[in-house]
C-alpha positions in Angstrom: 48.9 81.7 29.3 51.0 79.1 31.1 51.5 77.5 27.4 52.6 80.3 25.8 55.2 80.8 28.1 56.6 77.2 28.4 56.6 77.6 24.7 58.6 80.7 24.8 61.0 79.1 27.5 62.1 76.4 24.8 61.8 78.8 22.1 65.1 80.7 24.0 66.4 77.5 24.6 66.4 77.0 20.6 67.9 80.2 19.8 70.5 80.1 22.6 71.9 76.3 20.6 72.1 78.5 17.9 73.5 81.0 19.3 76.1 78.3 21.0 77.0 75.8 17.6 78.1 79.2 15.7 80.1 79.8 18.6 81.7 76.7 18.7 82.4 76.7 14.9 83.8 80.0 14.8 86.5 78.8 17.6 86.9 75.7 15.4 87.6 77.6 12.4 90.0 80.3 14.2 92.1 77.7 15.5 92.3 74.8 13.2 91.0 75.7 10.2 92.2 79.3 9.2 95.7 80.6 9.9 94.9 84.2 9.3 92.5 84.3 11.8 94.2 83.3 14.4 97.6 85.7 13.3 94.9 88.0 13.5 95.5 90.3 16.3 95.3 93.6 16.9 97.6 96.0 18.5 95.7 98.0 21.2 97.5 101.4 22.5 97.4 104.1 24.6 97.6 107.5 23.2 99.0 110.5 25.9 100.8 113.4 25.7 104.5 113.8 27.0 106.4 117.4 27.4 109.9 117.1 24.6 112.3 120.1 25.2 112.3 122.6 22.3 108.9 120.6 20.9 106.3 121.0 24.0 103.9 118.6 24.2 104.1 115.8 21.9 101.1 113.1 21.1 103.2 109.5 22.2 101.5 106.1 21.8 102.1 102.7 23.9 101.3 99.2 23.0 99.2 97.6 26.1 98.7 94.3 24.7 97.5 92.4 21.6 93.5 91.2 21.2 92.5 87.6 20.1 90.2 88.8 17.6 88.7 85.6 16.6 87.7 84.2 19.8 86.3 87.5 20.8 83.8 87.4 18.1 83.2 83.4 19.2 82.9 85.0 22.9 79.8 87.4 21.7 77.8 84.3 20.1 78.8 82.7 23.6 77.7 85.4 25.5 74.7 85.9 23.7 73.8 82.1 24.1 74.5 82.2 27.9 71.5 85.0 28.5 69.0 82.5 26.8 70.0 79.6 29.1 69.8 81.7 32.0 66.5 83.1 31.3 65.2 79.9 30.5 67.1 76.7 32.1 67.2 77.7 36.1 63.4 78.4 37.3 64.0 81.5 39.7 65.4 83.5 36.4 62.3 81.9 34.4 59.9 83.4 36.9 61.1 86.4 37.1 61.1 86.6 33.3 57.9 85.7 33.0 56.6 88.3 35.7 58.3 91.1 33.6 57.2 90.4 30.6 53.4 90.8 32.7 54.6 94.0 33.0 55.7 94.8 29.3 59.3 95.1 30.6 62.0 92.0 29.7 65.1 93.2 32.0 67.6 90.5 30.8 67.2 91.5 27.2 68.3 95.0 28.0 71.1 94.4 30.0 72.5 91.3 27.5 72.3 93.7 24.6 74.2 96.0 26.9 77.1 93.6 26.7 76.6 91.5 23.6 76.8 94.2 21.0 78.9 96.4 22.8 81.6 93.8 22.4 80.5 93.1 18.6 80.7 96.9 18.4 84.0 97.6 20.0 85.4 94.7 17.4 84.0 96.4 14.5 85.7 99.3 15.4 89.0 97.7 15.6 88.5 96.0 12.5 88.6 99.5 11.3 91.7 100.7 12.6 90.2 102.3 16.0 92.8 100.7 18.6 93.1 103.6 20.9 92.1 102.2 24.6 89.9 104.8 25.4 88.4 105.2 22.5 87.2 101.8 22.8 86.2 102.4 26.1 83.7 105.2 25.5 82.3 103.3 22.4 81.7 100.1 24.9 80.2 102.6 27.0 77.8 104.5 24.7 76.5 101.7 22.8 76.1 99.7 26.2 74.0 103.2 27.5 72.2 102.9 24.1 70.4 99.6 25.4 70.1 100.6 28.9 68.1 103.6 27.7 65.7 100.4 25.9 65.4 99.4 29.4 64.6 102.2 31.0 61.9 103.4 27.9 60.3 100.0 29.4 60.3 101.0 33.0 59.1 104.1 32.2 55.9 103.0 29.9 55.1 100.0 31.7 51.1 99.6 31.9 51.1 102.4 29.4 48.1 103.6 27.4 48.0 103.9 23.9 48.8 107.5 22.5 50.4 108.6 26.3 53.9 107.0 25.4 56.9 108.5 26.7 59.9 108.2 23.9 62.0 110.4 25.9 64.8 107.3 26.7 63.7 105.9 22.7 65.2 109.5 21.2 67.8 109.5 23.4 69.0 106.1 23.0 68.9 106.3 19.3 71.5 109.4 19.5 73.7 107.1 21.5 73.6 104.3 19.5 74.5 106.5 16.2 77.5 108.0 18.3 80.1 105.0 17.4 79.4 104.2 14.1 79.9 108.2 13.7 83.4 107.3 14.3 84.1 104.0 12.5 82.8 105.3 9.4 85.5 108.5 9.9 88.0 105.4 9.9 86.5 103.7 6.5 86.8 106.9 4.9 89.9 108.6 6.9 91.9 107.9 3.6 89.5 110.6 1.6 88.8 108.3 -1.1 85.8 106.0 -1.2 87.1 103.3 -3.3 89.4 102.8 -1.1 86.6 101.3 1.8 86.9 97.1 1.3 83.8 95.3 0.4 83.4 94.4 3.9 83.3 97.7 5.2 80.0 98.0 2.7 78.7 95.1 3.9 78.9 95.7 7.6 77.6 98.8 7.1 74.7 97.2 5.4 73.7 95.0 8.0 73.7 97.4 10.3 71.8 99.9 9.1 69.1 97.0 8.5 69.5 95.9 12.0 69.3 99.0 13.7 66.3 100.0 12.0 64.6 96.4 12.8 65.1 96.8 16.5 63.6 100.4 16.8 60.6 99.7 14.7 59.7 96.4 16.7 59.7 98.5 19.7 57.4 101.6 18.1 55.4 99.0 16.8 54.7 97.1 20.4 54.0 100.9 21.6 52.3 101.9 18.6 50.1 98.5 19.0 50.4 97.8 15.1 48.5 94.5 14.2 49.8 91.8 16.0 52.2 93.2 18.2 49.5 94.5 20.4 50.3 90.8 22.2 53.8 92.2 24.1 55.1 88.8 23.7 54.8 88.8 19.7 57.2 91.5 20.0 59.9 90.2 22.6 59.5 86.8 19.9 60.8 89.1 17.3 63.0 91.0 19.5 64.8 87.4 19.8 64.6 86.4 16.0 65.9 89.8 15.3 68.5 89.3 17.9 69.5 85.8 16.1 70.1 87.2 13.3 71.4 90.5 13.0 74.3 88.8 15.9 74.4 86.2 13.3 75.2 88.1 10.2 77.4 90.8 11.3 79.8 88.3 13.6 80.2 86.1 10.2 80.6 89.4 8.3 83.2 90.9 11.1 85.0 87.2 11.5 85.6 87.2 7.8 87.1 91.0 7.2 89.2 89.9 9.5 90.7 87.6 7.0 90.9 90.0 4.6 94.5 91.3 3.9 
C-alpha cells in the first residue's frame, strides 16, 4: 500500500508541472506575445437603483474597476498547480491525504475545485458579457457550493456499503452546478438569434458539457463500484486526469475567445 501511495504522491507532482508550464505560457503569451490579450479587460460594474424626480426609481450602473483577464486564466492553472504541490511536496499535508483517502474521502480536492473552477467559471461568464459584481459573486458562490456538496457526499458515505448510498449532497450539487451556466447561456443567446453565438461560445459549451458529465460519473461509478473503480484510489487517479484536462481545455478555449473581436 505504501507503494501505491508514493506513486500517487509523484503522480500529483506530475500533473501539478503541468498544471504550472501552461500557466507560465499563458502569462508568456498574454504579455509578450499577443497584444489583444493583454488590451483585454473587462469592465466590471455595479448595478443599483437611484430615485430621479418625475422618473422614480431608475436602474444606474458604476464602473468598479477593470479585470486582467489573461492573467486570471494563468492564475486558475496556477492555482490548480499549487493544490498538487501542497498535497504532495510538504509531508504533514501528504499524511493527511493519504489517511483520507483510507476513508474514501480526499478533502483537498473538494475545497480546490471550490476555488479553481469557480474562478474559471466566473471568467467564462464575463467572456459572455455577465460583468455585474454581484452577479459574479453568486455564480463564484454557487459553483464553489457545487463542490463543497462533492465533499460533503464524501463525509456523508464514508465506509459506506454498496446499495445504502446517500446521493442527497450528489442531487443537490448537480442543481447548483447547472445554476450558472443557466445564466451564461441567457447571455449567448440574449440577442434572440442563434447564429449570432461565436464559435467559441459552441465550443465552451462543448467541453463543458463533456466535463461535467465526466466528473459525476467517476463519482457514481466509485459508489456504484463499477469494474475497477471499486479500488477508491482508481477513481481519485481519474478525478485528477479528469481535472488535468477539462482545466486544460476550457482555460485554452476561454484564453482564446478572448482574442476574438
Amino acid at each position: 500500500m505504501d507503494t501505491v501511495f508514493k506513486k500517487l504522491r509523484r503522480f500529483n507532482l506530475i500533473m501539478g508541472t503541468f498544471h504550472l508550464v501552461q500557466a507560465i505560457f499563458m502569462v508568456f503569451m498574454a504579455y509578450f506575445v499577443i497584444d489583444k490579450l493583454e488590451a483585454f479587460q473587462p469592465t466590471i460594474v455595479q448595478n443599483y437603483l437611484t430615485y430621479v424626480p418625475e422618473q422614480g426609481l431608475v436602474l444606474m450602473s458604476r464602473e468598479l474597476f477593470t479585470l486582467p483577464f489573461g492573467i486570471l486564466v494563468a492564475c486558475f492553472l496556477f492555482f490548480s498547480a499549487l493544490a498538487h504541490y501542497i498535497i504532495s511536496v510538504p509531508n504533514k499535508f501528504f499524511n493527511i491525504y493519504v489517511e483520507d483517502l483510507k476513508k474514501g474521502i480526499n478533502k483537498f480536492r473538494w475545497f480546490e475545485y471550490a476555488i479553481s473552477s469557480s474562478i474559471m467559471i466566473v471568467l467564462t461568464a464575463v467572456l459572455f458579457g455577465v460583468v455585474d459584481i454581484a452577479s459574479l459573486i453568486l455564480i463564484f458562490a454557487v459553483n464553489a457550493s457545487m463542490n463543497l456538496f462533492g465533499l460533503v457526499m464524501e463525509q456523508l458515505n464514508s465506509g459506506f456499503e454498496k446499495g445504502k448510498v446517500n446521493w442527497g449532497p450528489f442531487i443537490w450539487g448537480s442543481i447548483a452546478g447547472l445554476a450558472p451556466w443557466v445564466v451564461i447561456v441567457l447571455y449567448i443567446f440574449g440577442s434572440g438569434s442563434i447564429a449570432d453565438a461565436p464559435w467559441f461560445a459552441w465550443a465552451i459549451l462543448a467541453a463543458y458539457f463533456l466535463s461535467f458529465n465526466a466528473f459525476p460519473f467517476n463519482m457514481i461509478a466509485q459508489y456504484k463500484k463499477v469494474g475497477r473503480w471499486k479500488d477508491y484510489l482508481y477513481g481519485e487517479r481519474t478525478y485528477i486526469v479528469l481535472s488535468l484536462v477539462a482545466k486544460s481545455v476550457l482555460a485554452w478555449l476561454v484564453l482564446f475567445g478572448a482574442m476574438q473581436p
